[in-house]
C-alpha positions in Angstrom: -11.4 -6.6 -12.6 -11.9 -10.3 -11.8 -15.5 -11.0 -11.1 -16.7 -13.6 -8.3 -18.4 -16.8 -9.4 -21.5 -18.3 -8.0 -18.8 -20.8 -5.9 -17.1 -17.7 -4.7 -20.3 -15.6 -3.1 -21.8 -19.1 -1.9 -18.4 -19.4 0.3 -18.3 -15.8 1.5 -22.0 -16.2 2.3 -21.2 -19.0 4.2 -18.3 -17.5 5.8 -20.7 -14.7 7.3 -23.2 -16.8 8.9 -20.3 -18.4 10.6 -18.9 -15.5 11.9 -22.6 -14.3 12.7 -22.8 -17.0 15.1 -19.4 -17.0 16.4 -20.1 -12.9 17.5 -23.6 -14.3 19.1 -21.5 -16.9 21.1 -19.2 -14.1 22.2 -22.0 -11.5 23.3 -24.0 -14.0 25.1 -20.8 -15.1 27.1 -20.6 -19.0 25.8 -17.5 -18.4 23.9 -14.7 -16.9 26.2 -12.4 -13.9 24.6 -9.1 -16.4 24.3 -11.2 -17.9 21.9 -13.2 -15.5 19.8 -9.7 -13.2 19.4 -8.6 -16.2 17.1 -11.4 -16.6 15.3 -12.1 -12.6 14.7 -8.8 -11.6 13.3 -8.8 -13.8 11.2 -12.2 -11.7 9.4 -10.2 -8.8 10.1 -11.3 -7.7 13.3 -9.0 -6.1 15.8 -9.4 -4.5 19.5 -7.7 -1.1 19.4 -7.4 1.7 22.0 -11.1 3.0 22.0 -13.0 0.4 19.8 -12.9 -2.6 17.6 -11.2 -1.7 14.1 -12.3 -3.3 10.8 -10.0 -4.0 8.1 -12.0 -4.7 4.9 -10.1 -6.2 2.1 -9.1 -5.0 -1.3 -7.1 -6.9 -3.3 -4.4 -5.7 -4.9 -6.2 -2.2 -4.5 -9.6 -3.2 -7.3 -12.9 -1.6 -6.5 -15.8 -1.0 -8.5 -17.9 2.1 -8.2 -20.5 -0.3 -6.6 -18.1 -1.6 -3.6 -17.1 2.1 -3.4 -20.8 2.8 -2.8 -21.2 0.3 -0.4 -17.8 1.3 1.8 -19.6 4.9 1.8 -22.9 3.4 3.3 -21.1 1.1 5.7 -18.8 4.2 7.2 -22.0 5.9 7.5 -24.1 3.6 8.7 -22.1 1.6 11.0 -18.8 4.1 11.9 -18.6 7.7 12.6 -18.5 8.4 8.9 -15.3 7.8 7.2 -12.9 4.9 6.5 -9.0 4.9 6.2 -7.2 3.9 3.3 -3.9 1.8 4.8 -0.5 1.2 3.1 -1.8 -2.3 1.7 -4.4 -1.2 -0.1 -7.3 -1.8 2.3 -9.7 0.4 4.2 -10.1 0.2 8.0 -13.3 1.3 10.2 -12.5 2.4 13.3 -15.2 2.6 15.2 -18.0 -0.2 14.6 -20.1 -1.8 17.3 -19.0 -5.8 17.6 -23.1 -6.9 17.6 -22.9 -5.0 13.9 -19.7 -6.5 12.3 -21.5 -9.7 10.9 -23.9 -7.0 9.4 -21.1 -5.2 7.9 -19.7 -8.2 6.9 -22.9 -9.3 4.9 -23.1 -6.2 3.4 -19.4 -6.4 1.9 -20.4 -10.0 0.9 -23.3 -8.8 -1.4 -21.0 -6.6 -3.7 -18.0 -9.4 -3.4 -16.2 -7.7 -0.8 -14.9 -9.9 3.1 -12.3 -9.0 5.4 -10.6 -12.5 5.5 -6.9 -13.0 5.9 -6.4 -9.1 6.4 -4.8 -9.7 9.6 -3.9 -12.9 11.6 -0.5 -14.7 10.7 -1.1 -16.0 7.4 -1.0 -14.8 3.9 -2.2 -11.0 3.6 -3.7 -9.0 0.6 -1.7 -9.4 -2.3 -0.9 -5.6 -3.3 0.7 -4.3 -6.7 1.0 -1.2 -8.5 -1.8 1.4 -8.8 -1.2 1.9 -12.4 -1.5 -1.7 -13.3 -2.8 -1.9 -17.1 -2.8 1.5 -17.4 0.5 2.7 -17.6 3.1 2.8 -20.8 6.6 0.7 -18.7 4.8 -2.3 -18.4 6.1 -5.3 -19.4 2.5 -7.3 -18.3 -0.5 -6.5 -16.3 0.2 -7.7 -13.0 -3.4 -7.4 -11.9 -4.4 -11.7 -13.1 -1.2 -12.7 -11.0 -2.4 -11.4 -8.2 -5.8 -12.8 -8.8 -4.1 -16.3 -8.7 -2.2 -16.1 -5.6 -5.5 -14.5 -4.1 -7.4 -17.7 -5.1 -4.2 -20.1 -4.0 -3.5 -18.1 -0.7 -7.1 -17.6 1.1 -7.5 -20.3 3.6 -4.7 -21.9 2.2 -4.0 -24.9 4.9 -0.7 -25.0 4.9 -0.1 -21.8 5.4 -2.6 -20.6 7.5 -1.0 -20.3 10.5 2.7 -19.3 10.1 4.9 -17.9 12.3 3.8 -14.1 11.5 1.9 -12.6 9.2 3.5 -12.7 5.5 2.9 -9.9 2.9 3.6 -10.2 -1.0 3.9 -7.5 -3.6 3.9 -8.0 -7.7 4.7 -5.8 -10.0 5.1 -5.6 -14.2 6.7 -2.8 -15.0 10.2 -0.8 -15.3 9.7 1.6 -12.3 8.9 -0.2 -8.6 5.4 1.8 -8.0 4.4 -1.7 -5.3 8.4 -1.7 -3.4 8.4 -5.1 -4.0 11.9 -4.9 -2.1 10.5 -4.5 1.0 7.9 -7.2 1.0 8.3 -10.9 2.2 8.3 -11.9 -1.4 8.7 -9.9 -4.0 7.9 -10.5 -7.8 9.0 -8.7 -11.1 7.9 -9.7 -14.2 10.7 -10.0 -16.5 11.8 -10.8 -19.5 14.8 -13.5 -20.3 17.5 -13.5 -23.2 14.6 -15.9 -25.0 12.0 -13.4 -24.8 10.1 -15.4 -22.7 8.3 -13.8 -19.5 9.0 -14.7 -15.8 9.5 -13.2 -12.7 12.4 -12.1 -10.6 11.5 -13.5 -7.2 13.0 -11.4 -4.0 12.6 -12.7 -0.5 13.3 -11.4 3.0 12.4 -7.8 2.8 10.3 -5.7 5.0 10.2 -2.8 7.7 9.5 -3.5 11.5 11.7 -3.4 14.2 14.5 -5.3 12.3 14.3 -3.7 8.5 15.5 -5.6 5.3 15.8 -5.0 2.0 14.7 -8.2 0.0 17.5 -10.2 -1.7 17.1 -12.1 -5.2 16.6 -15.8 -4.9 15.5 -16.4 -8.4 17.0 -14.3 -11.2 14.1 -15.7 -13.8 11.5 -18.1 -12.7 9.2 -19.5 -15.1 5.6 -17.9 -15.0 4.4 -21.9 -14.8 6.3 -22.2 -11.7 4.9 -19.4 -10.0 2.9 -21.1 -6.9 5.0 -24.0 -6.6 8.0 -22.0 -6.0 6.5 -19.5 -3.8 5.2 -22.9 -1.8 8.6 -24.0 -1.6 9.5 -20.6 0.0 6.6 -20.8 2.1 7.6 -24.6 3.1 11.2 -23.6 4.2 10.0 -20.5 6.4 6.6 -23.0 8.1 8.9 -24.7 9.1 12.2 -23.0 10.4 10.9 -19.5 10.6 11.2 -18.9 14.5 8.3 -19.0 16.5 9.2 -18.3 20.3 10.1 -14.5 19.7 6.9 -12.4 18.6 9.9 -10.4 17.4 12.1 -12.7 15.1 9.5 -14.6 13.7 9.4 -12.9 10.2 11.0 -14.6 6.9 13.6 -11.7 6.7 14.7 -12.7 10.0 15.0 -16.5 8.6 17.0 -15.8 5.0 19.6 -13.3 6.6 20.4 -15.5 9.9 21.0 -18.6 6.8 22.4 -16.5 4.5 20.4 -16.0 1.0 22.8 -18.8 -0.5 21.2 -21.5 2.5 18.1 -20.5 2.3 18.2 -20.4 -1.6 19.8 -24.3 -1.2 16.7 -25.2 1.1 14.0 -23.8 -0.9 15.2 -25.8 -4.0 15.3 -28.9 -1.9 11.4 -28.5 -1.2 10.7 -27.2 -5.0 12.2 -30.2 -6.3 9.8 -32.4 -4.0 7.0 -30.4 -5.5 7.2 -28.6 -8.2 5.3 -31.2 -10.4 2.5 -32.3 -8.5 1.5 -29.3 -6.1 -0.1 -25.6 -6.7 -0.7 -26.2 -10.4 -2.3 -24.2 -12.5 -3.3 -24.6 -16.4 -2.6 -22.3 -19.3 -6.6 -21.8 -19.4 -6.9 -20.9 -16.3 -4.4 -17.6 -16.4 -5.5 -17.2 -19.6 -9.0 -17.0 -18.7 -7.7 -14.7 -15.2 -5.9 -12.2 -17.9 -9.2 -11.9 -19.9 -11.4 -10.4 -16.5 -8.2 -7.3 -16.5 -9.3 -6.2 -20.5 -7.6 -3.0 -21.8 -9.6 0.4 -21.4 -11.1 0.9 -25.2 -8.1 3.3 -27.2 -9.6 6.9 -27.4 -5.7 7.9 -29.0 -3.0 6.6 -30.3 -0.6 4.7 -27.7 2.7 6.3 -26.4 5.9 5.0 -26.2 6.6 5.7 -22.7 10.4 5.8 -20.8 10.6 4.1 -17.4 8.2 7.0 -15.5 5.6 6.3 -17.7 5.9 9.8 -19.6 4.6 10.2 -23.3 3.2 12.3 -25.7 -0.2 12.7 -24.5 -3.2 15.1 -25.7 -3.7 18.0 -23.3 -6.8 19.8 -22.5 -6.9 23.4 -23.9 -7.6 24.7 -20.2 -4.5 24.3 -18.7 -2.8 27.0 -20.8 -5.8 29.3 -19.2 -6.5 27.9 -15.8 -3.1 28.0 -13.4 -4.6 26.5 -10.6 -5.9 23.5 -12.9 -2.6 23.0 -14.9 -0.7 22.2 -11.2 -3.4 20.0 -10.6 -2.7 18.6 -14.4 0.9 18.5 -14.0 1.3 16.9 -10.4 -1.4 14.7 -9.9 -1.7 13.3 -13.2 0.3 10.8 -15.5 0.7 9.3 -18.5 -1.7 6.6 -19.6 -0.6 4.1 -22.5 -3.4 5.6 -24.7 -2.7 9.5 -25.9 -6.2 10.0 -25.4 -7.1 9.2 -21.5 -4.8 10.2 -18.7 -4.3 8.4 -15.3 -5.9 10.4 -12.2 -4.8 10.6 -8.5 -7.2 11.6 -5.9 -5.6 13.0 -3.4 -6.1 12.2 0.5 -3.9 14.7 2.1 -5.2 17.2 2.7 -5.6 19.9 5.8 -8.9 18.7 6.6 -8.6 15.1 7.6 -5.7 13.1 8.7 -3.6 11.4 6.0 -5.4 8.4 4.3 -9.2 9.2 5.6 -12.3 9.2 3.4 -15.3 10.2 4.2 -18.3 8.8 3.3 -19.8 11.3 0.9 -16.3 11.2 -0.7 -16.8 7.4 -1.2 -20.1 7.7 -2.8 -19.1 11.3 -5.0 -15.8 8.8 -5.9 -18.1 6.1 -6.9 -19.9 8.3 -9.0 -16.9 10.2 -10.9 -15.4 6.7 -11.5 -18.8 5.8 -12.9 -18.9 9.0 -15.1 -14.8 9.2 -15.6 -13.1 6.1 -15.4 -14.6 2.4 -16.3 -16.4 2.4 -12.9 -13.1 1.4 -12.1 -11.2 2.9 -8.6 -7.5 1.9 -7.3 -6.7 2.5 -4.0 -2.4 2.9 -3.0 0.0 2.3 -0.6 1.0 5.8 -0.7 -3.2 5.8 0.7 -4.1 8.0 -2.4 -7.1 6.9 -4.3 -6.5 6.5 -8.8 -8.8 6.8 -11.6 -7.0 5.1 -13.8 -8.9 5.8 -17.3 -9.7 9.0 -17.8 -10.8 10.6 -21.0 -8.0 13.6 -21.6 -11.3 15.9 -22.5 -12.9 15.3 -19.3 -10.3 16.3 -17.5 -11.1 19.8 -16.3 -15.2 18.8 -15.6 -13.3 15.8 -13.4 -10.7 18.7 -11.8 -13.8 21.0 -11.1 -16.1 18.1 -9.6 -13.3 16.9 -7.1 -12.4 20.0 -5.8 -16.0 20.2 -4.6 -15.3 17.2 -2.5 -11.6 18.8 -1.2 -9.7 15.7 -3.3 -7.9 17.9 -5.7 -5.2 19.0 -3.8 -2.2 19.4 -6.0 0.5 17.8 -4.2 0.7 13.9 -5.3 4.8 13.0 -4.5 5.1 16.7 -2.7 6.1 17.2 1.3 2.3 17.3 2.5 1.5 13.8 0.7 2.8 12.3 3.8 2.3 8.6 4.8 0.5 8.1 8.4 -0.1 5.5 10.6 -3.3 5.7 13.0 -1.1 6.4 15.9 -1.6 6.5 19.4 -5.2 8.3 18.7 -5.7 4.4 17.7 -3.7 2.1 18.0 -2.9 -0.3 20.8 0.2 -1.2 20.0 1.7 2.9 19.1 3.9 4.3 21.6 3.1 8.2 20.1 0.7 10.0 18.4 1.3 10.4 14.6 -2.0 12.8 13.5 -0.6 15.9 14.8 2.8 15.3 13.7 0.9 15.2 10.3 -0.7 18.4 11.6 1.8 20.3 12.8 3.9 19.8 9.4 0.5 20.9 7.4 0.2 23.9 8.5 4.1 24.6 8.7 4.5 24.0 5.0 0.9 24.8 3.1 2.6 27.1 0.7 2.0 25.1 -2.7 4.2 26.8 -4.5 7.1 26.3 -2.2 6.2 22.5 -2.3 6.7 22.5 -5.9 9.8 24.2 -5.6 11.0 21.6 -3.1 10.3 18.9 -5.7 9.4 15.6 -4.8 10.0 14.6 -1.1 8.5 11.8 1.0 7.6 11.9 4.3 6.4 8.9 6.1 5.5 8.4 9.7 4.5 6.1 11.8 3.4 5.5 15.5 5.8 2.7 16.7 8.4 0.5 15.2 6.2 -1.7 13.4 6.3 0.4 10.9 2.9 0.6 9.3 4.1 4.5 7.9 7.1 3.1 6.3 9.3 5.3 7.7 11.8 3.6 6.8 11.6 4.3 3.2 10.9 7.6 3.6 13.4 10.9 2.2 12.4 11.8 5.8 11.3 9.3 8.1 9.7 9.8 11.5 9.3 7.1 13.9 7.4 7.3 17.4 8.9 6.5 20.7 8.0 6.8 24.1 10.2 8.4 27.1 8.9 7.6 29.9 5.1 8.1 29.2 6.5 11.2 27.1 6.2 11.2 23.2 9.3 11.8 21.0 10.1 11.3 17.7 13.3 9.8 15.8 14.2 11.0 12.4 16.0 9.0 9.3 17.0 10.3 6.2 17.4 9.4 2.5 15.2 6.3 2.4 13.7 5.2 -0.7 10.8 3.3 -1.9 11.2 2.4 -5.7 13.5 0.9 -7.7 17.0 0.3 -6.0 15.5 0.4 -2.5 17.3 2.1 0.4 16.4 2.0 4.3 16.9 5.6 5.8 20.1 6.7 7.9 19.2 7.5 11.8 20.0 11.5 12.2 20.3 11.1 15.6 18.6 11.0 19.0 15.0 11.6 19.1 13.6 15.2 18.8 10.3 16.6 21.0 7.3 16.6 19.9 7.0 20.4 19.6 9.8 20.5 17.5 9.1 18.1 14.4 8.2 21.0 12.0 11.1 22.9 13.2 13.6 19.4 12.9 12.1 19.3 8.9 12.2 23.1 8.6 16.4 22.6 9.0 16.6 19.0 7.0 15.4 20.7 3.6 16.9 24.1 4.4 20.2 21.9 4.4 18.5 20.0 1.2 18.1 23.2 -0.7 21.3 24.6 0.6 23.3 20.9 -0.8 21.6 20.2 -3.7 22.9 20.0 -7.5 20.6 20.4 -10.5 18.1 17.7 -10.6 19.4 16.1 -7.5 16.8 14.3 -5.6 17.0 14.5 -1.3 17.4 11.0 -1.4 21.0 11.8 -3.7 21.8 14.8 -1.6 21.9 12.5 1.2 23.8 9.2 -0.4 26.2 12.2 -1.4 26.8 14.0 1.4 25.4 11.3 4.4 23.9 12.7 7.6 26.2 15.4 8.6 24.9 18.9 6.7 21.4 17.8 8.1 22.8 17.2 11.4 24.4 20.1 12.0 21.3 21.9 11.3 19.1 20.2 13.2 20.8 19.6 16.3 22.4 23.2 15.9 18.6 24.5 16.0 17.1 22.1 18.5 20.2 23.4 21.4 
């Protein structure tokens, strides 16, 4: 993982005793709330419902098992003793005191860690795929591409104050594990008639109130040309991107109002104005980012993989004599590039703690295991699932045996009860419903593993309000929050999709009470089962069949 220079920790050093004084200011009264707000989000602070919430940055989803430490002590020490993993790769403290956030903040600085740019209207954390230089479909590691636009983007200022906030995803390999397609921009890194790597650049995507799938501007896009194209982009939405309507203010907005063709015209009129003298970058300098993201050290021999990653790897001799371990083995577990290690997720669904929480002796136990397992190396994912991406085939069972001590073995990665969850109402200031017992109340409806695995792979994503921060659009079942006149109700979609050849999920119908959730999902995948083909996913039962077999069921059930 890239490792901070002297110039780096001087700035963040810096950068804390600036914030230090700014919270002083605002405590003792002589800087008024219109201003601090500014100045705070912009290090990640936010005012929800009950508290101030800190979102602590992790690019493109890197820790080390020192930072991991560190995030343990801080949700111990300064929150009420956990942290939440979010659907870009960050983790977010819910309850800390503002008189202790430039504390915090110095402790993140002193393992290389800030909270800059992870909110505000500007550039956001760059996120990619979990499996980045692990996996066997990769055409390149995306990991040093996102180290550059890191570098190029923080305090970047032209493009520190756009019209909203702007989100990017990379990715470098066959199968879409970062959605790039529902991302401001999004980059693949391809390969052209020549040979020659590049990147297919997608713009205009995202979720919200007003969802988009992103739209190819650039079929192949020299990797040279990276920043000064995605400037150009930039450029074109600075300055037409609306900014009179909180709502209408994102680049998806922009490119379908033009029409890609226009907005693919305008963005080449800036390029062409800049692509020579602005945003450059030198062969060394990549060159020298691609040599901080080494391979792990080959304990096998390396696969060749198809487009999910699946190869011919060694298997420990315990899951032919442990069941319990062999789900674990065969769910939560993939394919690494090398025969000899195997690629590791920690699961943070689970009926103990709402979706995406760690607490902090699971931080420090995580920091340890990654330590003992994997490099020292953790990933953290927008599915808010934790990876160990390098671990050793024949340390597989100790590694099953230790984390099921600390309740992160749960064998469901991809299953109904991996569910993606907003904060909520319980939370958030801008939720109109409550999302943590929706996650609840389907737990403990469907905690039969071995009906999940019969199920197969389904998605559920929720979140508390149309802003979408549980992707809920993208979900095989999607559940969205809304409020009735003070009264909390819940709209489902159906057949949304994530990966490669991105769909946004058909409305079922009107919204459903909040006591009847489990019961709506109950009827969706008894009409799944019911519809289904052999090796039919829910997402193809629906493009098949549309909305009307799950309809009938649920609305049937609900009168």
């Amino acid at each position: 993982m890239y490792q901070y220079t002297e110039y780096d920790r001087d700035f963040l050093q810096a950068r804390v005793a600036e914030f230090r004084d700014q919270t002083e200011r605002r405590l003792s009264g002589a800087l008024g709330e219109d201003e601090y707000k500014q100045l705070r989000l912009r290090n990640g602070l936010y005012e929800q419902r009950h508290a101030y919430m800190l979102r602590v940055a992790i690019p493109y989803g890197m820790l080390s098992s020192v930072q991991m430490k560190t995030l343990g002590h801080i949700a111990r020490e300064y929150d009420k003793g956990y942290g939440h993993i979010t659907t870009r790769q960050n983790i977010q403290y819910n309850w800390p005191e503002l008189a202790q956030v430039p504390d915090i903040l110095q402790e993140l600085a002193d393992v290389d860690m800030h909270a800059i740019q992870t909110s505000g209207n500007c550039i956001r954390n760059t996120t990619t795929d979990p499996l980045a230089g692990a996996v066997g479909d990769e055409l390149e590691d995306p990991r040093p591409w996102c180290e550059l636009i890191r570098q190029w983007s923080t305090l970047h200022p032209e493009f520190n104050w756009l019209p909203r906030k702007f989100k990017i995803a990379v990715t470098g390999a066959l199968s879409d594990r970062a959605a790039v397609q529902v991302h401001d921009i999004g980059l693949r890194l391809v390969k052209n008639e020549a040979g020659e790597t590049g990147f297919e650049v997608l713009v205009g995507g995202g979720l919200g109130r007003t969802p988009y799938i992103g739209q190819v501007i650039c079929e192949f896009l020299p990797t040279e040309h990276l920043l000064t194209y995605i400037s150009a982009i930039l450029r074109v939405y600075n300055l037409e991107g609306r900014r009179d309507n909180l709502y209408k203010a994102r680049i998806k907005i922009l490119v379908n109002a033009l029409g890609i063709d226009v907005f693919r015209e305008k963005v080449e009129q800036q390029w062409a104005q800049s692509r020579n003298v602005d945003d450059t970058f030198t062969t060394e300098q990549i060159e020298a980012l691609k040599a901080q993201f080494p391979a792990a050290p080959l304990l096998g021999t390396l696969n060749v993989t198809d487009e999910q990653g699946a190869g011919n790897s060694e298997q420990p001799d315990q899951m032919f004599s442990n069941p319990l371990f062999n789900q674990w083995y065969q769910t939560n577990t993939k394919a690494h590039r090398d025969s000899g290690r195997r690629i590791v997720y920690l699961s943070l669904k689970s009926s103990d703690q709402p979706a995406g929480d760690i607490t902090a002796d699971q931080m420090e136990k995580v920091a340890e295991l990654a330590e003992q397992f994997s490099l020292g190396e953790i990933r953290s994912t927008h599915e808010q699932n934790l990876v160990l991406a390098h671990v050793p085939v024949n340390s597989l069972f100790e590694l099953w045996t230790e984390l099921k001590q600390i309740k992160l073995a749960t064998p469901n990665l991809g299953k109904l009860t991996d569910m993606i969850v907003c904060p909520g109402l319980d939370y958030c200031s801008l939720a109109n419903a409550g999302t943590l017992e929706i996650h609840d109340q389907i737990y403990q409806r469907f905690d039969n593993l071995d009906y999940l695995h019969e199920l197969g792979d389904i998605s559920i994503k929720i979140s508390g309000c149309m802003n979408a921060c549980g992707h809920h659009h993208v979900g095989d079942i999607g559940i969205l929050g809304v409020d009735k006149g003070g009264v909390e109700w819940y709209q489902l979609t159906i057949g949304g999709h994530a990966g490669n050849k991105a769909y946004l999920g058909l409305r079922l119908g009107k919204a459903i009470a909040k006591s009847e959730v489990a019961n709506a999902i109950e009827q969706l995948l008894e009409a799944y089962v019911a519809c289904r083909q052999p090796e039919e996913s829910f997402h193809d039962v629906v493009m098949r069949l549309g909305t009307t077999p799950f309809k009938e069921r649920v609305y049937a059930t609900a009168a």
